[in-house]
C-alpha positions, -999 to +999 in steps of 0.1 A: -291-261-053-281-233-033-293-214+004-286-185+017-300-164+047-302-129+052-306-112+084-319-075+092-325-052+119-356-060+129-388-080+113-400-044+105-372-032+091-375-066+064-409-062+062-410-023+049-384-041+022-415-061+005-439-034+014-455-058+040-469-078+011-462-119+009-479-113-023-449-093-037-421-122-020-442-145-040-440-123-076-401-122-066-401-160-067-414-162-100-397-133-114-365-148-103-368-186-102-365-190-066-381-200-031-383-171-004-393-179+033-393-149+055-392-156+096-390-131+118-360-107+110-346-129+083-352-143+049-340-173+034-336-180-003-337-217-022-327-222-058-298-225-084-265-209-071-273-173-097-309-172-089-299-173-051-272-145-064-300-128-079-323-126-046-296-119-025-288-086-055-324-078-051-327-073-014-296-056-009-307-029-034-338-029-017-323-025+016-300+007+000-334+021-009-346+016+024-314+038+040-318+067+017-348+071+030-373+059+000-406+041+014-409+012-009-442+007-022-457-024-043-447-009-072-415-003-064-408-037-053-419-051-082-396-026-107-369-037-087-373-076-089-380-073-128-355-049-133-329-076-114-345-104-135-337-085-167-298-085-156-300-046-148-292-046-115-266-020-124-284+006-140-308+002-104-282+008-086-273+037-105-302+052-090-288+051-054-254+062-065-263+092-080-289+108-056-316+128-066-318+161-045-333+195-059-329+228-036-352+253-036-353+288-019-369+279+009-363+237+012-345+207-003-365+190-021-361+150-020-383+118-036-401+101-014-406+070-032-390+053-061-419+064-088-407+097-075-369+096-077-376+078-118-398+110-125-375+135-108-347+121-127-367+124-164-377+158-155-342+167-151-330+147-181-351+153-207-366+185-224-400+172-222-414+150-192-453+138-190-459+128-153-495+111-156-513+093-124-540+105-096-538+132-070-511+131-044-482+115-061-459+146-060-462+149-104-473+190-099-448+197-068-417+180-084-423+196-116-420+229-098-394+222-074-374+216-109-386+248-124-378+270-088-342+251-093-333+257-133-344+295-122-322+298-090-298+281-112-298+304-145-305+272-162-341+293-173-350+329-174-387+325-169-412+296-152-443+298-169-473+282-150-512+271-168-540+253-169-564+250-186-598+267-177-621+241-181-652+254-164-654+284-180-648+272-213-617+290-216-640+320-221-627+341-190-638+372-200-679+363-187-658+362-153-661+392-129-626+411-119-594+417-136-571+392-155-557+379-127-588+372-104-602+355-128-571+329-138-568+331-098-592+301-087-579+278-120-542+285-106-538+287-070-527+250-066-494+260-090-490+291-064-495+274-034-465+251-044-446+275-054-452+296-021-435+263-006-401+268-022-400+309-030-405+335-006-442+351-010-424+384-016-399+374-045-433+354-058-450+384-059-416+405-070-409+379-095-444+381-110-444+414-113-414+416-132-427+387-159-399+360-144-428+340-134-461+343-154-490+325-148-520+323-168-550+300-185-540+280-216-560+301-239-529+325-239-503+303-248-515+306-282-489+323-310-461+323-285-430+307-284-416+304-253-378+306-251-352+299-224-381+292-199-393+265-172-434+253-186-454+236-165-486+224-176-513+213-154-544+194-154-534+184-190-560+160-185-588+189-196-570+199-223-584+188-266-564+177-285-558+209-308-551+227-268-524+198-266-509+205-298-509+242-296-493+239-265-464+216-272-457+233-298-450+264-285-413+248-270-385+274-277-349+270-280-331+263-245-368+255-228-382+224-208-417+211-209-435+194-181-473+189-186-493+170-153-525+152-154-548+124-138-565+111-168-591+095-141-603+134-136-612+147-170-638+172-166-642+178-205-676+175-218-684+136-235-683+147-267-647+162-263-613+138-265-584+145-242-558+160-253-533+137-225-551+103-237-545+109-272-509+120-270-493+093-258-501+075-282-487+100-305-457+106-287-446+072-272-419+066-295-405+100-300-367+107-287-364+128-265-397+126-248-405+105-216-437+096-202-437+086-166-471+069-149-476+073-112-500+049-091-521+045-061-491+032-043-472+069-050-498+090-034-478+107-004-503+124+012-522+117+039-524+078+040-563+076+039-557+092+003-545+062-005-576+041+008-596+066-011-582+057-044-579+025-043-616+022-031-624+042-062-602+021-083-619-013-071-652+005-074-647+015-111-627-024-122-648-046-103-635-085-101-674-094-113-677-078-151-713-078-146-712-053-121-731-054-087-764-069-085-791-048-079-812-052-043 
């Protein structure tokens, strides 16, 4: 048997380690075959000499984590203890090594949390990135803070922004105004995040000179788009044939990123989703990554947070039978 104890800062500074969970020190003991007891501002770890080794591996990446300025959440705790119990400690600490920064026009962009850094990385490593999980966890903003960066780059010649226009049935036309008041209300969350990271007046400069197009799914159709940035959001409302069509349209020299909470599908009953059904299409495909944000991503205002997991406990209740009626 072997004991070691490690000392920090401050019992804060430890506690933001485990995410101010016992629950997650106690998934770290039986991940890695060890006791933990935490006191104050240090930790103390019980075992065989390399699952001490292994603890002491884990909280020191952790703590690197912690000084580049990542707020570890549950689930990044818990990659990170699995990920040291599978003997990759390396590869994790590849992650710290090689820092993840994108620079925009207007600010540097930096992940805020591990889920973030992993999906930041994808985006930037493979052609086509699905970044799936609810509202809040950065999966729309990083996509375009990629996008604004292959442009400023030269890496693209275009960043092509849709959605697709669930309400109106993709029938736009019944809408009043021109083209682009009526794509307007479907696509202002893709401008305001671009507005954060480009000058209104090279938006609006760009736009006009077809480096950045924005419009409903429905026109995607027949193209292929080459040597361009595509973003596609809300994926989650998109059929299956829409998520075909779509994908499918990938020229030479481009990159795909296509965003969704498959909690908010606004597509009739009768209709499948396009993002449920092609992951399990497209799960074992090269070249391809699908990265899933939770709860514990959401960067927002922390009572966003509350608000989903309230929802989430609402809709998996711990009794199957559901709450009895009064």
């Amino acid at each position: 048997m072997a004991t070691a104890t490690l000392h920090f800062p401050s019992a804060r500074h430890l506690s933001q380690l485990y995410a101010g969970r016992p629950e997650n020190l106690a998934a770290a003991e039986r991940l890695l075959g060890l006791t933990l007891v935490s006191r104050e501002d240090w930790l103390r770890l019980d075992g065989d000499p390399e699952r001490v080794a292994a603890g002491e591996t884990l909280f020191g990446l952790l703590n690197e984590a912690r000084t580049q300025g990542l707020a570890i959440r549950t689930p990044d705790f818990l990659r990170f203890a699995e990920g040291v119990a599978r003997g990759e400690a390396a590869a994790l600490r590849a992650l710290f090594t090689n820092p993840v920064v994108v620079a925009t026009q207007r600010k540097t962009i930096v992940p805020k949390t591990l889920g973030q850094k992993l999906y930041l990385q994808a985006i930037l490593r493979h052609p086509l990135v699905f970044g799936i999980g609810p509202a809040g966890t950065g999966k729309t903003y990083l996509a375009m803070a990629a996008a604004v960066h292959a442009l400023l780059k030269n890496q693209v010649e275009r960043i092509i922004l849709t959605r697709p226009a669930v309400e109106a049935g993709e029938a736009l036309g019944f809408l009043p105004g021109d083209l682009n008041e009526k794509i307007l209300p479907y696509l202002r969350p893709l401008y305001d995040a671009m507005g954060d990271m480009i000058d209104a007046g090279d938006v609006a400069k760009l736009t006009e000179n077809g480096v950045i197009e924005v419009a409903p799914l429905a026109y995607m159709r027949g193209r292929t788009l080459s040597r361009s940035f595509i973003i596609l959001d809300e994926a989650q409302n998109t059929t299956p044939e829409q998520m075909m069509m779509f994908l499918t349209r990938l020229g030479e020299e481009s990159r795909m990123v296509v965003t969704g909470d498959i909690t908010q599908i606004d597509l009739p009953r009768a209709k499948q989703s396009g993002l449920l059904e092609v992951q399990r299409i497209l799960r074992d495909v090269e070249g391809i990554e699908f990265h899933h944000f939770s709860a514990a991503d959401v960067v927002r205002h922390p009572l966003v947070l509350r608000i989903i997991e309230a929802y989430e406990r609402y809709q998996n209740p711990i009794n199957p039978a559901g709450p009895s009626s009064a």
